[in-house]
VOGU-3710 file (C-alpha; in Angstrom, 3 decimals, decimal comma):
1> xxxxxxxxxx> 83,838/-49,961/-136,074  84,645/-46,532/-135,845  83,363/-43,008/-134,388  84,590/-39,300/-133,559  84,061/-37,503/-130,375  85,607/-34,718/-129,073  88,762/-35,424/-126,633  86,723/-33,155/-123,785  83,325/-34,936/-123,620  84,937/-38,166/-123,836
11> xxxxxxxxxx> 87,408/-37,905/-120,962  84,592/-36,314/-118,835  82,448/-39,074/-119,231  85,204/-41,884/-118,750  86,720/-39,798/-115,912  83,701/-40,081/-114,191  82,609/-43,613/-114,857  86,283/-45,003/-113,538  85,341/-43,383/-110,185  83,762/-47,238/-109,704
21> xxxxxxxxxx> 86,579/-49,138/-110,277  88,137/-50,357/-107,176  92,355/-49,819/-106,886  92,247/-53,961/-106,844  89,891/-55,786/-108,355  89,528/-59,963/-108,207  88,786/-59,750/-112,103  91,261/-58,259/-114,163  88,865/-57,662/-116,595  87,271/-54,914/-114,256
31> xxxxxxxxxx> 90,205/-52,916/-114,891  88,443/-52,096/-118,330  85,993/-49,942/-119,301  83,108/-51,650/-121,318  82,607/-49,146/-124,608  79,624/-50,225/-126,489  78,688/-48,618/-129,907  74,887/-48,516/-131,135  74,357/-46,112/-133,689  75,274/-42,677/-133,241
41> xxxxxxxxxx> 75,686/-43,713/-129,359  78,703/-44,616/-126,878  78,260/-45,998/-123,805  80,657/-46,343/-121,783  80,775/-48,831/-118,632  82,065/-49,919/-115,467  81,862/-52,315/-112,446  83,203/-53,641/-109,346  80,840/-56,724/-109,402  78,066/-55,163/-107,202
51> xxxxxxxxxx> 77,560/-51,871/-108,842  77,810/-50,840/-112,205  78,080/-47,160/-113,455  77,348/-46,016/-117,147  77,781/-42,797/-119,324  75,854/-42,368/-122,500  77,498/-39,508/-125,228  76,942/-39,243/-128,658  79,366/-39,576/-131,327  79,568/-38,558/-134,938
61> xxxxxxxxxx> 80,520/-40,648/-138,081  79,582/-43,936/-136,732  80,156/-46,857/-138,562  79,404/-50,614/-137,375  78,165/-51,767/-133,704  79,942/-53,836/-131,688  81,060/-54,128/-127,718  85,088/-53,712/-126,463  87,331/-53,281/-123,618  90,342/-50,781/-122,700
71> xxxxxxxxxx> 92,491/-49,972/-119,847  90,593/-47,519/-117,727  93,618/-45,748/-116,169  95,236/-45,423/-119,213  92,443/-44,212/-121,316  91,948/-41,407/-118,419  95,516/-40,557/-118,646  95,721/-40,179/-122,021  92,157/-38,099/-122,692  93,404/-36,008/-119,632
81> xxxxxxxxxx> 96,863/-34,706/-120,987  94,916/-34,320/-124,941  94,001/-30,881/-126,212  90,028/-30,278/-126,155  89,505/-31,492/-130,371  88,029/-33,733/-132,024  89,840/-37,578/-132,169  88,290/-40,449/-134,258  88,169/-44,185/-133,050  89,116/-47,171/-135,291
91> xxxxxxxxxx> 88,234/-50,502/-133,849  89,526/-53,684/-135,984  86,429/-56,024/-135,551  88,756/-59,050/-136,174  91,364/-58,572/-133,992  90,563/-55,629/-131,853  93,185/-53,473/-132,709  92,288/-49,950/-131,920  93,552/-46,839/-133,324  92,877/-43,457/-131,700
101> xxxxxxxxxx> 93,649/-40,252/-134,132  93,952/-36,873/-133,894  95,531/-34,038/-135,731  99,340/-34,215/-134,084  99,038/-38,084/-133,161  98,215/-41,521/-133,179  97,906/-44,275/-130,429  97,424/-47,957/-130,660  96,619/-50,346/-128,612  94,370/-53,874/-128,098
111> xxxxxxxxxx> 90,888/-53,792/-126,761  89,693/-57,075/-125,021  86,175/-58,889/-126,374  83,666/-56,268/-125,065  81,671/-60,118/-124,082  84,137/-61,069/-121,824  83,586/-58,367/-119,794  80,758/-59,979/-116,690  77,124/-58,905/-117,007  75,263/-58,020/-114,128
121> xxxxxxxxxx> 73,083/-60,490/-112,812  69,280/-59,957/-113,715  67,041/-57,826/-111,279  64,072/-60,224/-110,904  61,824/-58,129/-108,756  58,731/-57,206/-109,911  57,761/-53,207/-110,482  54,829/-53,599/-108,025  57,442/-54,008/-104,930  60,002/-51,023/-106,564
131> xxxxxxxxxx> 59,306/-47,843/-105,042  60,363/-45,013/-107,735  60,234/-41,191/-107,335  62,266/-38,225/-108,443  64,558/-35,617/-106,823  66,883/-32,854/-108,096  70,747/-33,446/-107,825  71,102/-30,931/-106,051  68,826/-32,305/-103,368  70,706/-35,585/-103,330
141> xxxxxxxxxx> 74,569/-33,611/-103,572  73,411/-31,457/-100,585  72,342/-34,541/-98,691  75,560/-36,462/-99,000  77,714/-33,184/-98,419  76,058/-32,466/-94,828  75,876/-36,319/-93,950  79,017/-38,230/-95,746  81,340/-37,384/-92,936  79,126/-38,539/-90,026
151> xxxxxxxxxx> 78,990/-42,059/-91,355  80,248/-44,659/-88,944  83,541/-47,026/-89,731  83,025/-49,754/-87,267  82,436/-53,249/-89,457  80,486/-54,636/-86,393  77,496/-52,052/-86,847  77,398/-52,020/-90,639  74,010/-50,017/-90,880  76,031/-46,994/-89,569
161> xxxxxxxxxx> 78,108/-47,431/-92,203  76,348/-45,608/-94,943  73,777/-43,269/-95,390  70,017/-43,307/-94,557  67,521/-42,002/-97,170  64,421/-41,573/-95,457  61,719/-40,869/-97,868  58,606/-38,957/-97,386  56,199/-37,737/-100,172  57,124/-34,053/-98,793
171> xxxxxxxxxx> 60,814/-33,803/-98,449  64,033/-36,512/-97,930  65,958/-36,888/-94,827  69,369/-37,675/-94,833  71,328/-39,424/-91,979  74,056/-39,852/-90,900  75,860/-41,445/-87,477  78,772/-42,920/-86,018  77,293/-42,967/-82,342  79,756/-39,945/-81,227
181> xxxxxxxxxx> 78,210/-37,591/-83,585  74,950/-37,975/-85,461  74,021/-35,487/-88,340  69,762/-35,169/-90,257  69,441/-32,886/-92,838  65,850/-32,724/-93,881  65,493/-31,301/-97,385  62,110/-30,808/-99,395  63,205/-28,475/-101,971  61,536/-31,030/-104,618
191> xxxxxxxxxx> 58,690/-33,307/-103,315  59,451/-37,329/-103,562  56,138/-37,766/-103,755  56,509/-41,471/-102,237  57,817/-43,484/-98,883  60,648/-45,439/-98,662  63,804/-46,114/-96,702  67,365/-47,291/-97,665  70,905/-47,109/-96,525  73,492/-45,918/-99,098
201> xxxxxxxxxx> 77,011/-47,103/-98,390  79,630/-44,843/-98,190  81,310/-45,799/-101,937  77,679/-44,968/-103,065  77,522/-41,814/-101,658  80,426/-40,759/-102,978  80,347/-41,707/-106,292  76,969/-40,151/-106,593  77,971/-36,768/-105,179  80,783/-36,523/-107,834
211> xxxxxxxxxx> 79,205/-37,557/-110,901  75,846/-36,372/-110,706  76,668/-32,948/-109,097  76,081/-31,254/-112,559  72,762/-32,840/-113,615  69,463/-31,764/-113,337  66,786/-34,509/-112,558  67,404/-38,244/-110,828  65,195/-40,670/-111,201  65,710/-42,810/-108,015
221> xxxxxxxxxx> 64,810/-47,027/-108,012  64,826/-48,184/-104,877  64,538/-52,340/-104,359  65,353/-55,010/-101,975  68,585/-55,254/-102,470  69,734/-52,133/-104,574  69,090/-48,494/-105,736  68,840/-47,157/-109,503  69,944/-43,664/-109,803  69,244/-42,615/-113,632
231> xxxxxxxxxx> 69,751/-39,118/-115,065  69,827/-37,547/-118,907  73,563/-38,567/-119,048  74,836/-41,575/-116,436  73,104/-44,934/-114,709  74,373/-45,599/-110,955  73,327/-49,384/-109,658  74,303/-49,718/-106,094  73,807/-52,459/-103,819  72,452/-51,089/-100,450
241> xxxxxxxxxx> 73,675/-51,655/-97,070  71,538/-54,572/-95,461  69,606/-54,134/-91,475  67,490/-51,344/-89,826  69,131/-48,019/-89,338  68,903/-47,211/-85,669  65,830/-44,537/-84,410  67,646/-41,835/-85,192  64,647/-39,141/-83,939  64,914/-40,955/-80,651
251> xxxxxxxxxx> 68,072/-40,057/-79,610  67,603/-35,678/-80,830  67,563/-34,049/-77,873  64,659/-31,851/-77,284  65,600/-30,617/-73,792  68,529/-28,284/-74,394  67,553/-24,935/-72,601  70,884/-23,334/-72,828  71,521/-21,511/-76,038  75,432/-20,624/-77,465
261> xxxxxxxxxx> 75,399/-18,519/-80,889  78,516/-17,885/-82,032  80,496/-16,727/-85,566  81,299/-19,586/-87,087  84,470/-19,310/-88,941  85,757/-17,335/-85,512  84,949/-20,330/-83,453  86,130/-22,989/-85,661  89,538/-21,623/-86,055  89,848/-20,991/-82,571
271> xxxxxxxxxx> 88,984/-24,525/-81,872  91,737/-25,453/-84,621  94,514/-23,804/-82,773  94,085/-24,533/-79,634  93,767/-28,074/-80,136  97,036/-28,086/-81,360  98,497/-27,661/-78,373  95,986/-30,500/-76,673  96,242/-34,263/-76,390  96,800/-35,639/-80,161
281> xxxxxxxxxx> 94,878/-38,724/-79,139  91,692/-37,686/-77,201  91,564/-34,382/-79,016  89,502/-32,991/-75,950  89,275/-29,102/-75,722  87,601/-27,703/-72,911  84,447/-25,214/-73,229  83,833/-22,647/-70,688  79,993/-20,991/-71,129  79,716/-17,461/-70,397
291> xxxxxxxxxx> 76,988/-15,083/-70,609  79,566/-12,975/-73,099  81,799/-15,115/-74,170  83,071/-18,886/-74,251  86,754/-20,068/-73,447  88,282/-22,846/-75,025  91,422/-24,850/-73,166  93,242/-27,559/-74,257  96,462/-29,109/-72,633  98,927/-31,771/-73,193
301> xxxxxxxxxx> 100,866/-33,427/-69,891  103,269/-35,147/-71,705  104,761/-32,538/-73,297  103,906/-30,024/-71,339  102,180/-27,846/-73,534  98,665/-25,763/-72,952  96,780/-23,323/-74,799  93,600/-20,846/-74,290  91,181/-18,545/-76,119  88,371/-16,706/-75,681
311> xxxxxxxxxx> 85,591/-16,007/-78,432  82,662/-13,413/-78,481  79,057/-14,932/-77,928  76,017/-14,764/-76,946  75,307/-17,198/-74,413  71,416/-17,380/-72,491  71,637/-20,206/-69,611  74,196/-20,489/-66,518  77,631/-21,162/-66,765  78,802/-24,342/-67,383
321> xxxxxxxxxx> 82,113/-26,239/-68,063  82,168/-29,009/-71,062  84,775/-31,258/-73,296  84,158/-32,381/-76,882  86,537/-33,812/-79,173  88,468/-31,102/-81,624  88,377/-33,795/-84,442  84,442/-34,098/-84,304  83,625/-30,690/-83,377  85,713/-29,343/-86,688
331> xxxxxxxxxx> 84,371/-31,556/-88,844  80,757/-30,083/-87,485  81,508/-26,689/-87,902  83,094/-27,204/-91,021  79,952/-28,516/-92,957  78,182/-26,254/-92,070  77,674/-23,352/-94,744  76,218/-20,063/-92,528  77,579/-17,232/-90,513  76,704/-18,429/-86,903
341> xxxxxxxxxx> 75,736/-21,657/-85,479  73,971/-22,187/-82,454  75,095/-24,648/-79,998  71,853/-25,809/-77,673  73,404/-27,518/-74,256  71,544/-28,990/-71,161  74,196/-30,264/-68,889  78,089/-31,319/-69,189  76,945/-35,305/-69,510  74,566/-34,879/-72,349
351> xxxxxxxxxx> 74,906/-34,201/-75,806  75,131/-30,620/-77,603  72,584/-29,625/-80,564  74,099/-27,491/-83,091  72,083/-26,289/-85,643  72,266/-22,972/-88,291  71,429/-19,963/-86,254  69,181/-18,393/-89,330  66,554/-20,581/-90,807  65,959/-22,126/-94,458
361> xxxxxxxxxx> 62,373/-22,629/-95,138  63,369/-25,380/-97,289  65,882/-27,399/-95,731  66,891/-28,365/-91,997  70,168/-29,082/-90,869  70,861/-30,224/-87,210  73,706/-31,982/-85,880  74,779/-33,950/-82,573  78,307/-34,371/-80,940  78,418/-36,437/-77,376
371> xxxxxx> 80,378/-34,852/-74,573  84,233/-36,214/-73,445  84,578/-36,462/-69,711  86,536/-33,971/-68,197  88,389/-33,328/-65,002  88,350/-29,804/-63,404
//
């Protein structure tokens, strides 16, 4: 066998498809990439046994068809460091000897049997109980990016550890929750066209977001057991995250009278410095309300250390004291992508709305965070 490509394409595709492989894997075999040559086409895959990811590129000057195994990290590593030209592959079909060329070098090495590498096992479900629709990348990158962090980490409640995909022919919800901070972003900038619900785990997520981010279309497989995410250049299999995502519309608020809007990027890096100087472990910072503007407090008894500030808002309710956790609160204000957030309150002991203070007609983002006790 052999077949050119050009050093660029190649180690974008393989970069992206080794974003499966887990650091250890119970197979050494799934170490490799799978490189399988049909034509004038290379595809290139990987697996960690319950999802698979695969690139398609074409290549030039192919000769023979055939299936074979490399090193993943170290055909990254070496496609990462090599000038953007063309290099030509030379597979031995006898004893899988492979020779990579290019104009100021040579490499050799020894592919493994391309069928030793584990297929995946048959999906045996019938179309009639698939549910398939279609959705930009975009749509599906933006719904990670305002959920991914939200996802919980506790084993025990394993539905919270991934994302929810709530389909509706109109738009797709995203969600997201932990049980301290819960995050739905409703987007419907492409219509689904069909209902269905599953939870994407958090591997899944991520590997989506990063390799899809630059295609156009998905065409989205949802089963049983699994999701198909297919676009003009990769094919994501993941297994989904078994169980029934909790109500998450149940526990929105939709009492909160009291209205904070604030600058965004003020607030957040106020709330970065003073926690600083608050209890590492609790992270608490304290929030005064005031019609003009809100103080933060944080303080650490063990070391003696304390800090305040005070940031411009506009604040329509009475005034109130209340404690959130730094960590949580940052990571809120962080995802979101506007000039002012509102934060919508109702008392000290229940939890805070925050939401964009200007609209999109297209998308909704809202977000919760639960109070921490204070003492005053």
């Amino acid at each position: 066998m052999k077949f050119n490509v050009s050093s660029k394409t190649i180690y974008n595709f393989v970069s992206s498809v080794s974003k499966i492989i887990n650091a250890k894997n119970a197979m050494p075999i799934l170490n490799n990439f799978l490189f399988v040559l049909e034509g004038d086409q290379l595809t290139i895959r990987a697996s960690d046994m319950e999802n698979y990811l695969v690139g398609v590129l074409p290549v030039a000057d192919a000769e023979g068809e055939g299936r074979f195994c490399l090193d993943a990290r170290r055909i990254v590593e070496l496609f990462k460091e090599m000038p953007d030209q063309g290099i030509e592959f030379i597979i031995n079909d006898d004893n899988f000897e492979v020779t990579i060329d290019y104009t100021k070098g040579r490499y050799n090495t020894i592919a493994l049997n391309g069928s030793e590498y584990p297929e995946e096992e048959a999906d045996n479900v019938p179309d009639t109980e698939k549910v398939k629709f279609s959705c930009t990348a975009q749509q599906a990158v933006k719904g990670i990016e305002n959920t991914l962090f939200a996802t919980g980490k506790d084993e025990i409640r394993p539905q919270m550890m991934g994302i929810l995909w709530d389909v509706k022919p109109e738009h797709i919800v995203f969600v997201a929750t932990d049980t301290r901070k819960l995050v739905r972003y409703t987007d419907g900038t492409s219509q689904p066209g069909a209902t269905c619900s599953f939870i994407l785990p958090e591997k899944g997520a991520t590997v989506l977001k990063n390799v899809f981010s630059k295609e156009d279309s998905i065409d989205v497989t949802v089963s049983k057991t699994s999701v198909l995410f297919k676009s003009a250049s990769f094919t994501f299999c993941c297994r989904l995250i078994k169980g029934n995502f909790p109500d998450y519309n149940r526990v929105i608020p939709t009492n909160n009278p009291y209205v904070l809007t604030v600058d965004r990027q003020s607030f957040l890096t106020a709330v970065r410095r003073v926690a600083v100087f608050g209890n590492e472990g609790g992270g608490l910072v304290k929030f005064k309300f005031g019609p003009e503007a809100v103080k933060l407090s944080a303080a650490d008894n063990n070391f003696g250390t304390s800090g305040y500030e005070t940031v411009p808002c506009s604040y329509e309710g009475q005034e109130m004291m209340m404690g959130f956790s730094s960590m949580f609160l940052t990571e809120i204000l962080s995802t979101f992508n506007c000039p002012e957030v509102e934060i919508r309150i109702a008392d000290p002991s229940r939890p805070a709305l925050c939401v964009p203070a200007e609209k999109n007609p297209e998308s909704e983002l809202l977000m919760i965070l639960m109070p921490m006790n204070i003492t005053d």
